[in-house]
C-alpha positions as CSV (number, residue, x, y, z in Angstrom):
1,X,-10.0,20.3,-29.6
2,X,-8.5,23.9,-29.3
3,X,-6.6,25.1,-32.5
4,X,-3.0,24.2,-32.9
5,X,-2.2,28.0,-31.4
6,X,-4.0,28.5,-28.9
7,X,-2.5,24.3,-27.8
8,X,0.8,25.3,-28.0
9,X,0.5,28.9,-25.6
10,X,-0.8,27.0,-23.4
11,X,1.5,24.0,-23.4
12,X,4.0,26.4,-23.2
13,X,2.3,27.7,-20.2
14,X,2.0,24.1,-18.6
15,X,5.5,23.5,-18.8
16,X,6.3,26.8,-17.5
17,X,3.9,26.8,-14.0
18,X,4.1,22.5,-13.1
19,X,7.1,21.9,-10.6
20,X,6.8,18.9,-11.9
21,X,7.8,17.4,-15.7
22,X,5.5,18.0,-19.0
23,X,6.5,15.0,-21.3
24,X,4.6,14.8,-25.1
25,X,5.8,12.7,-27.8
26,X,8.8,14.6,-28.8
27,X,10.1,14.6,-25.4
28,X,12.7,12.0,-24.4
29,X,11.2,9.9,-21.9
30,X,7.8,10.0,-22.9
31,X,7.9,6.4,-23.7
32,X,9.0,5.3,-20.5
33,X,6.4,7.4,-18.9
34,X,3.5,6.3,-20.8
35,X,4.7,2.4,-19.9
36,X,2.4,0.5,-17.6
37,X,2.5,-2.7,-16.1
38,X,0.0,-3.9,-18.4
39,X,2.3,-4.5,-21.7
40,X,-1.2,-5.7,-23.3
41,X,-2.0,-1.7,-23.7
42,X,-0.3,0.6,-25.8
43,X,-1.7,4.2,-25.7
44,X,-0.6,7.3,-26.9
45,X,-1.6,10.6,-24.5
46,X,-1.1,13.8,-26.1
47,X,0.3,15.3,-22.6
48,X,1.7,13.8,-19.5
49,X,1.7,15.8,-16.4
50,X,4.0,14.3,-14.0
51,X,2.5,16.2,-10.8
52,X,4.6,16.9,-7.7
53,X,2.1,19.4,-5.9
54,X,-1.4,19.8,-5.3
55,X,-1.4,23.2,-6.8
56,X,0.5,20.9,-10.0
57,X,-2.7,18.7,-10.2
58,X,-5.1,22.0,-10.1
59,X,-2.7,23.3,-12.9
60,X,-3.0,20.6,-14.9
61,X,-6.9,20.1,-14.9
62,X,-7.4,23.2,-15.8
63,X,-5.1,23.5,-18.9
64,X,-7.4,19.7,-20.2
65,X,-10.3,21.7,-19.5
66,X,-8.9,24.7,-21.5
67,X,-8.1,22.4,-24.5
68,X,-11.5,19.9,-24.3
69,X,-8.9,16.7,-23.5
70,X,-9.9,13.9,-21.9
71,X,-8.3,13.4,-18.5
72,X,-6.8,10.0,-17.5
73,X,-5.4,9.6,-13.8
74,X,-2.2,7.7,-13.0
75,X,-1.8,6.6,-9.4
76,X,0.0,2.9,-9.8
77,X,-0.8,2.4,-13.1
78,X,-2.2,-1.0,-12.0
79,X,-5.6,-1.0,-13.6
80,X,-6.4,-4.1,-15.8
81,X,-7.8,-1.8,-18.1
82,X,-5.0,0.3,-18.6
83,X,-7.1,3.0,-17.4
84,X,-4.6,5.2,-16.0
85,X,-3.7,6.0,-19.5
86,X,-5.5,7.5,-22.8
87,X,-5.2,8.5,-26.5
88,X,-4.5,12.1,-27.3
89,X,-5.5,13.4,-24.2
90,X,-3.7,14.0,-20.9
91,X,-2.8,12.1,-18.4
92,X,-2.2,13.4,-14.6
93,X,0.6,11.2,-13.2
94,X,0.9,11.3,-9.4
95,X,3.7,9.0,-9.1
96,X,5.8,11.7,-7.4
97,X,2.9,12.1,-4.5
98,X,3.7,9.5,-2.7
99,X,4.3,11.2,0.8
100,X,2.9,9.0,3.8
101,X,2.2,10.3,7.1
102,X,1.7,7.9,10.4
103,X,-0.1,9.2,13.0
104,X,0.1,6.3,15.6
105,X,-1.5,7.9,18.8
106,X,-4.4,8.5,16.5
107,X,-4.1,5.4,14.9
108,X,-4.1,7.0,10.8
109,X,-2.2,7.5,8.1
110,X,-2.1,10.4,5.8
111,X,-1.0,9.5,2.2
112,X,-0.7,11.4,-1.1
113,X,-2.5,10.3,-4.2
114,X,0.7,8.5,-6.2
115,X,1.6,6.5,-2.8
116,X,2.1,2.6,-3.3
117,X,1.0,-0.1,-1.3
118,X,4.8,-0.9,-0.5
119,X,5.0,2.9,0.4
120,X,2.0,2.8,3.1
121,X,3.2,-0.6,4.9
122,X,7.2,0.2,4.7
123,X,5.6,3.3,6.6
124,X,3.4,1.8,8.8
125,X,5.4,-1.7,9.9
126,X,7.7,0.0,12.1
127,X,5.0,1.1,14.7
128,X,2.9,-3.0,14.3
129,X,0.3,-0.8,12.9
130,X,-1.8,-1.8,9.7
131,X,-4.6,-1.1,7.3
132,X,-6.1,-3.4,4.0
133,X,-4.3,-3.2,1.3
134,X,-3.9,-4.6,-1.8
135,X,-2.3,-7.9,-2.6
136,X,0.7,-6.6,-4.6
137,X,2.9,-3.7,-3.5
138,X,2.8,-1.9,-6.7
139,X,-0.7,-0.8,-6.7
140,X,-2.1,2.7,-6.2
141,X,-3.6,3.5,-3.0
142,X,-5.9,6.0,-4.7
143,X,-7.7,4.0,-7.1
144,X,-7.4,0.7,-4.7
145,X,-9.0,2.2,-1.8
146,X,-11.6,4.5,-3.9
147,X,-13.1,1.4,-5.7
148,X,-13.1,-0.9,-2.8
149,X,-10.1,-2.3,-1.4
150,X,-9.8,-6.4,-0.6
151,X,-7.0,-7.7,0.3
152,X,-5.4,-10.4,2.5
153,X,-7.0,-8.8,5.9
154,X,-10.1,-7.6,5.4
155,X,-11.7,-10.7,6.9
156,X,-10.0,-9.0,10.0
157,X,-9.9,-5.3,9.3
158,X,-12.4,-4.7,6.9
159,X,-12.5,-3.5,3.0
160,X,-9.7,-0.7,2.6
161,X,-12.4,1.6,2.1
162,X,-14.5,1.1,5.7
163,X,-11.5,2.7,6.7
164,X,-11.1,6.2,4.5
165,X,-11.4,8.8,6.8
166,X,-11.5,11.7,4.7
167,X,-10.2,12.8,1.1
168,X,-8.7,15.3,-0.4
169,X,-9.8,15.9,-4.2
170,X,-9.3,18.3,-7.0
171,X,-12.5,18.6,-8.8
172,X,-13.3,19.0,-12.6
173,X,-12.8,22.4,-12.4
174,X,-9.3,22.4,-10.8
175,X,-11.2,23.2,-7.4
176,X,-9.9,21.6,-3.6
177,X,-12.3,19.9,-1.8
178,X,-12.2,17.8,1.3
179,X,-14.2,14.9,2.0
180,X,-15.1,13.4,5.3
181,X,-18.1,12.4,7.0
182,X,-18.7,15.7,8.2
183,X,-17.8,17.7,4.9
184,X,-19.2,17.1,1.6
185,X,-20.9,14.0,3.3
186,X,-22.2,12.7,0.1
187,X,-18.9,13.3,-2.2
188,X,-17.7,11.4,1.1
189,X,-20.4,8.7,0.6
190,X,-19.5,8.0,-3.2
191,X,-15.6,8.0,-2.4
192,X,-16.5,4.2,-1.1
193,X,-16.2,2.6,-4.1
194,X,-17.3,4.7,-6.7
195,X,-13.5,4.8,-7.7
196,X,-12.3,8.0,-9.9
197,X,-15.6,9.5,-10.9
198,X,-15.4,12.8,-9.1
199,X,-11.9,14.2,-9.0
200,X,-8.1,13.7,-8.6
201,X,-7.5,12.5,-5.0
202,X,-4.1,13.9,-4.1
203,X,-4.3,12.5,-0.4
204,X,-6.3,9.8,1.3
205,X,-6.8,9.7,5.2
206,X,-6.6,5.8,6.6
207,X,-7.0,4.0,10.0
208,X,-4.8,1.5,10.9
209,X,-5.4,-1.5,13.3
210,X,-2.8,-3.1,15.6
211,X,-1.1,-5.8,14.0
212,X,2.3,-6.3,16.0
213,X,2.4,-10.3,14.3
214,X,1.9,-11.4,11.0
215,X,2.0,-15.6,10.3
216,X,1.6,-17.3,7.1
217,X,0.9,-21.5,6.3
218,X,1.0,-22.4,2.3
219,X,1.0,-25.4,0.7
220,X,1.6,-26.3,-2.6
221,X,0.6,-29.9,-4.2
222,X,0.2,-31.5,-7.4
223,X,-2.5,-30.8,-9.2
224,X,-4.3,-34.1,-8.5
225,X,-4.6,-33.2,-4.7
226,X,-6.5,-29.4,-5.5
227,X,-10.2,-30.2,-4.8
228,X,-8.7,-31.9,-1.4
229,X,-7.1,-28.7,-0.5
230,X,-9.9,-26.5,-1.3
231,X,-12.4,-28.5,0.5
232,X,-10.0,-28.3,3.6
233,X,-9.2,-25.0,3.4
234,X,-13.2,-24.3,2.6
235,X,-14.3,-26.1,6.0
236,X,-11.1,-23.6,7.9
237,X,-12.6,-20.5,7.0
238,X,-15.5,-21.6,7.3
239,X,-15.2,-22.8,11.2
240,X,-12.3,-20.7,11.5
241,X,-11.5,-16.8,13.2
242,X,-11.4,-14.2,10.9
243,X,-7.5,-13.5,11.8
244,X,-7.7,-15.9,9.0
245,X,-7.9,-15.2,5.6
246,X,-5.9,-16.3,2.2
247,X,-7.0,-18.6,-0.7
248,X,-7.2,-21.5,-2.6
249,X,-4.7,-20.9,-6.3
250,X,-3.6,-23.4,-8.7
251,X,-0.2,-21.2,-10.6
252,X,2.6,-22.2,-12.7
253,X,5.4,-22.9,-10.0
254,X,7.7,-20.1,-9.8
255,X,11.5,-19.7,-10.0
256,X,11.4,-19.4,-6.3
257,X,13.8,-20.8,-3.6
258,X,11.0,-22.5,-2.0
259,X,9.6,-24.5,-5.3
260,X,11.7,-28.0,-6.5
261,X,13.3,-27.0,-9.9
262,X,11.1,-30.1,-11.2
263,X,7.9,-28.2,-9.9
264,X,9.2,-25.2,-11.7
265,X,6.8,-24.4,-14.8
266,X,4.5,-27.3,-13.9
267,X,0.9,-26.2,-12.9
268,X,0.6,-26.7,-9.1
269,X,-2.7,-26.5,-6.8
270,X,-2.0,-24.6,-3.4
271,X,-3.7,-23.1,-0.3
272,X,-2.4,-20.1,1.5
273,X,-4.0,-19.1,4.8
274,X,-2.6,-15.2,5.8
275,X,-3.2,-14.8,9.4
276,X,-3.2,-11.9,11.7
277,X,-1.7,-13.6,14.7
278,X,1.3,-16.1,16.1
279,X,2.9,-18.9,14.1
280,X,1.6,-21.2,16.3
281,X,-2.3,-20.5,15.6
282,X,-1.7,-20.8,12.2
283,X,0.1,-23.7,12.3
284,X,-2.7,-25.7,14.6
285,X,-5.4,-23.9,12.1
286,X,-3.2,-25.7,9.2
287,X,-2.9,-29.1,10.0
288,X,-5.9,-30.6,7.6
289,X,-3.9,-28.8,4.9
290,X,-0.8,-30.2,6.1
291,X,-2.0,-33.6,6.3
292,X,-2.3,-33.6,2.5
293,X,0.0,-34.7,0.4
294,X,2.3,-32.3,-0.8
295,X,5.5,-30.8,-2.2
296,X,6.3,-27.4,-0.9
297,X,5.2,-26.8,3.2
298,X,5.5,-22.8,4.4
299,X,4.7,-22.1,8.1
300,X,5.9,-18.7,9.5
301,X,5.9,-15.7,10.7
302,X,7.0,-12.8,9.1
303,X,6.6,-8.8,8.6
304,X,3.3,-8.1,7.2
305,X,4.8,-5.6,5.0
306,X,7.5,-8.1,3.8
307,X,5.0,-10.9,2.9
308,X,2.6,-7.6,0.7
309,X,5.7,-8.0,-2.2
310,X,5.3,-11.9,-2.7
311,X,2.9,-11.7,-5.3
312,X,3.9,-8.8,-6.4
313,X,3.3,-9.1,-10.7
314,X,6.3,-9.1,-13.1
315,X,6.3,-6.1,-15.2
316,X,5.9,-6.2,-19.5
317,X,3.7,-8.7,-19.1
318,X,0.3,-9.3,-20.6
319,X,-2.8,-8.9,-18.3
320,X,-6.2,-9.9,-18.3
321,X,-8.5,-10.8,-15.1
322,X,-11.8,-11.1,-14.2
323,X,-14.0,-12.0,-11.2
324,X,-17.4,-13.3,-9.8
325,X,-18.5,-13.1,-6.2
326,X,-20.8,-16.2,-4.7
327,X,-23.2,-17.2,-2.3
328,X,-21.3,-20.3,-0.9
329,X,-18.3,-22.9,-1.9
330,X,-19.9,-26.5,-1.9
331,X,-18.4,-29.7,-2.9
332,X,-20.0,-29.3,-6.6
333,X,-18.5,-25.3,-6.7
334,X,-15.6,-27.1,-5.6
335,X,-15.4,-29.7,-8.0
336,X,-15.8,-27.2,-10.9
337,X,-13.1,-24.7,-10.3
338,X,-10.9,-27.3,-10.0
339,X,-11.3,-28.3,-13.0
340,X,-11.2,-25.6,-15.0
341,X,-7.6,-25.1,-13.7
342,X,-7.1,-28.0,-16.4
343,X,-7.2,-25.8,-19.3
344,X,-5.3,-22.4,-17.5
345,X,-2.6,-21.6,-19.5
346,X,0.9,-23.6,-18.4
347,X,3.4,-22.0,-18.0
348,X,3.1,-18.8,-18.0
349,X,1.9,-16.6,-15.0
350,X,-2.0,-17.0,-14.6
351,X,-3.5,-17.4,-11.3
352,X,-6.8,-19.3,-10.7
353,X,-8.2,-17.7,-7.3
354,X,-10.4,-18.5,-5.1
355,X,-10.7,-15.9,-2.1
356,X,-12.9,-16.2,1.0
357,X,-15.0,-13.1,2.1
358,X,-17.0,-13.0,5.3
359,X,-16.0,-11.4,8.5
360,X,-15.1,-7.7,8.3
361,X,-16.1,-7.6,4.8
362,X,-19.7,-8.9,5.8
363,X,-20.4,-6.6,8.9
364,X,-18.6,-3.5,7.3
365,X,-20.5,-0.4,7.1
366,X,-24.0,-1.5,5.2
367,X,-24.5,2.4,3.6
368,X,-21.3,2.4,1.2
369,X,-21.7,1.7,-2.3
370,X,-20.3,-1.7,-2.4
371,X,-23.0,-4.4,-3.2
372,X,-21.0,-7.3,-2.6
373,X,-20.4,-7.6,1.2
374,X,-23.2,-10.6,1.5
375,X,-20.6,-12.8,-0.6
376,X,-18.7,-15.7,1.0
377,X,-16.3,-16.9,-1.4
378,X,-15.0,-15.0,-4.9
379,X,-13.5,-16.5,-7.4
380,X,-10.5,-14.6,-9.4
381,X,-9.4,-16.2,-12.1
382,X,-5.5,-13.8,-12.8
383,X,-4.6,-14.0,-17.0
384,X,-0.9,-13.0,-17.2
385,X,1.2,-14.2,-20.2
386,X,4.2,-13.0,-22.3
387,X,3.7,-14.2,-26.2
388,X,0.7,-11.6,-28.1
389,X,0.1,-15.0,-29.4
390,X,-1.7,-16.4,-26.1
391,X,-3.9,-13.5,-26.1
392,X,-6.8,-15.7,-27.2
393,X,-6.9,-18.4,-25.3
394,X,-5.8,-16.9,-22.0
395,X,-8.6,-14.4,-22.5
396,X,-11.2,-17.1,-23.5
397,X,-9.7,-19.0,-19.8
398,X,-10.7,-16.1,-18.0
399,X,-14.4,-15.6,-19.4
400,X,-14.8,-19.2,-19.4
401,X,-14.2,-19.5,-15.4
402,X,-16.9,-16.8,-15.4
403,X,-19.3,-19.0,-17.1
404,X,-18.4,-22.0,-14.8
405,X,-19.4,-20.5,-11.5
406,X,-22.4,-18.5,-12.8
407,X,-24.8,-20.9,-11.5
408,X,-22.8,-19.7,-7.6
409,X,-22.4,-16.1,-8.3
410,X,-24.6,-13.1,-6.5
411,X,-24.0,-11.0,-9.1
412,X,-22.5,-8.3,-7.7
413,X,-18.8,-7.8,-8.1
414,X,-15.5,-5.6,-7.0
415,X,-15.0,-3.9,-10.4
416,X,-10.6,-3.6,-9.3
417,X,-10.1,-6.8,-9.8
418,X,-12.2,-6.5,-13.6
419,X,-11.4,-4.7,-17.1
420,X,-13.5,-2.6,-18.8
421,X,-16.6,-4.8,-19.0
422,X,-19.4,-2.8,-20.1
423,X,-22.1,-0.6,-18.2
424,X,-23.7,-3.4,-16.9
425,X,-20.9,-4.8,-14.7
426,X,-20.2,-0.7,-13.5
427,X,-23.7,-1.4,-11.9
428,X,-22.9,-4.6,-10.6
429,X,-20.2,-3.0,-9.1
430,X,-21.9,0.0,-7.3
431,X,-25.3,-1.9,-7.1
432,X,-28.2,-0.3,-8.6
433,X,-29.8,0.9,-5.5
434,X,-27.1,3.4,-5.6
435,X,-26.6,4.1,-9.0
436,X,-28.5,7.4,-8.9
437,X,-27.2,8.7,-6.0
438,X,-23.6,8.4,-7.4
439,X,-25.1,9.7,-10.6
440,X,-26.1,12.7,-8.6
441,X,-23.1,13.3,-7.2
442,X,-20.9,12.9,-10.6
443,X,-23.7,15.6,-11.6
444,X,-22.4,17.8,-9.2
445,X,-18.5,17.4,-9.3
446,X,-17.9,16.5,-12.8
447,X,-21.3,17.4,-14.6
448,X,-19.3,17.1,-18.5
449,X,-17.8,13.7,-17.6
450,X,-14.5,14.8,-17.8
451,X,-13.2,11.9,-15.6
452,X,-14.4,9.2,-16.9
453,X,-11.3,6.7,-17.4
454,X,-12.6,5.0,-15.0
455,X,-15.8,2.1,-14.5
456,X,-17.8,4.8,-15.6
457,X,-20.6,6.4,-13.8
458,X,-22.7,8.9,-16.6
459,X,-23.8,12.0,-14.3
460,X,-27.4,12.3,-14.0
């Protein structure tokens, strides 16, 4: 830590060269921009730098580096972890970056390192062009894409980051690089889900995939008719095109238009099949869920980037999730995560998940560092609650569904939808045939660690 003069020069100095706003704890506003969505984390940076420039994001790098603070990234603020935010160190807020740029002839998108899911598909819907994103429209594009990317079409179009054409990245020492298969290949090569290790990305380069119709068919039942929904929607995918993708959820039934007020607060079991295609495929591909009994039926077609904000999470509430990736769904994987849906916290606003993988996601690009391709299903079990007083038990819920399905899991797992679990989930994550190689390239663009908010990769 730099003495208290030499601090506030260059504080001073901060304030004086960023476009952007310099808030500290004096400053009004500081609260509010220290907030994230996660109200189960409460930090207290020494230095926000809301950016508005790449030059902003150089500037602000360098003046951590000058004072030895740790750096913190804030794209969305949607990590579980709350690791978009620190103690007494500095936090670079992108927020303001949120320019996106379609090129449809060439069939990309350019978008700036604060840019939300909601501002890429807003941007992208009017031309029926898409990419994966994630499955809320308040998350970052930069950490989403850099540590994966699944959401509800990559069965069709692949993980979010088998389509990142090229990076742009301010390095630990306030340097620009670019990253593409042709420069910086292997900076390139760990920007597939190795997340924030090796810089600030201030814009991200996408490809987008024709998608002129978007169709959706959801169900919602009691909770006695769940393992009879799974098991059909199991043996859909499973038989099924990859247009189709979605999951199996039991939820507290929301204060929604579509939900009976009876059914409101109750714990309800549900399958969702998202589907990139006509209303009337989906609804053929539906009918074993439809022949259930059940008390909310949804089949329609709709804007892709209108159905991204449906499960979009509330804000101030408390978060904690988890994940495990398997090698198949059977009747006894089934029969299990049904029932653990019996002690999920009711009501409040956990989500028990169970996601299908295949397709895209299993013939993507083999080289990335993402060890969890050869999954079929994963299962996502979503803590969200209100009262500090829940903290146990919903946290015990999550870990609990972890143990259930270990006897199922590969092992591997996509460390966004994960806290901060410890070093041996980071491998599990990256896979630990390509540990050193990221190792090697953290070594190279951030040799002191200075990012390392983050799943954490040491440099070699």
């Amino acid at each position: 830590m730099a003495p208290l003069s030499k601090a506030g020069k260059a504080l001073a100095a901060l304030r004086e060269d960023l476009s952007g706003s310099v808030f500290t704890s004096d400053d009004p506003g500081y609260d509010e921009a220290r907030r994230l969505f996660n109200a189960l984390i409460d930090r207290r940076p020494a230095v926000i730098a809301q950016c508005e420039s790449v030059p902003d994001v150089a500037t602000a790098v360098r003046f951590a580096r000058q004072l030895d603070l740790p750096i913190a990234v804030r794209g969305g603020g949607h990590s579980v972890a709350g690791m978009s935010l620190n103690d007494g160190g500095v936090v670079i807020d992108l927020r303001r970056m949120h320019e996106v740029t379609v090129h449809p002839a060439a069939k990309a998108v350019r978008v700036e390192g604060g840019a939300l899911m909601s501002h890429l598909d807003r941007a992208c819907q009017p031309y029926g062009l898409a990419t994966t994103g994630g499955r809320a429209s308040t998350t970052g594009l930069g950490g989403y894409v850099l540590g994966g990317g699944s959401g509800w079409v990559d069965r069709k179009f692949g993980l979010a980051c088998d389509n990142l054409l090229g990076v742009e990245l301010v390095t630990a020492d306030g340097q620009v690089v670019d990253a593409t298969a042709e420069e910086n290949p292997d900076l390139f090569w760990a920007l597939h889900g190795g997340g924030g290790n090796f810089g600030v990305a201030t814009s991200l380069t996408l490809r987008l995939h024709e998608l002129p119709v978007f169709s959706i068919a959801m169900v919602l039942a009691l909770p006695e008719h769940g393992p009879a929904l799974a098991r059909a929607y199991r043996d859909i995918i499973d038989s099924g095109p990859d247009d189709a993708a979605g999951g199996v959820i039991y939820m507290t039934g929301p204060p929604e238009e579509f939900v009976p007020p009876h059914l409101v607060g109750t714990l309800l079991s549900g399958a969702l099949i998202t589907y990139t295609g006509p209303e009337d495929e989906v609804r053929r591909l539906a009918e074993p869920l439809l022949s259930i009994p059940h008390e909310v039926e949804m089949v329609t077609a709709l804007p892709y980037a209108d159905f991204q904000t449906q499960f979009d999470d509330p804000p101030d509430l408390r978060n904690y999730w988890s994940a495990e990736y398997l090698t198949g769904a059977p009747d006894e994987l089934v029969d299990v995560f049904c029932a653990r849906a019996d002690s999920m916290p009711v009501p409040t606003g956990c989500q028990h998940v169970l996601f299908p993988q295949g397709g895209a996601i299993a013939t993507g690009p083999p080289e990335w560092p993402v060890p969890y391709r050869d999954a079929t299903w994963a299962v996502h079990p979503f803590g969200i609650w209100e009262d500090a007083a829940d903290d146990g038990r919903a946290i015990q819920w999550v870990r609990d569904v972890r143990t259930d399905v270990q006897p199922w899991s590969t092992g591997a797992v996509y460390l966004n939808f994960t806290g901060d679990e410890g070093p041996e989930r980071v491998v599990a994550g990256v896979g630990a045939d390509n540990l050193a190689r990221l190792a090697a390239v953290k070594r190279e663009y951030d040799p002191d660690n200075v990012f390392r908010f983050n799943h954490n990769i040491k440099p070699a």
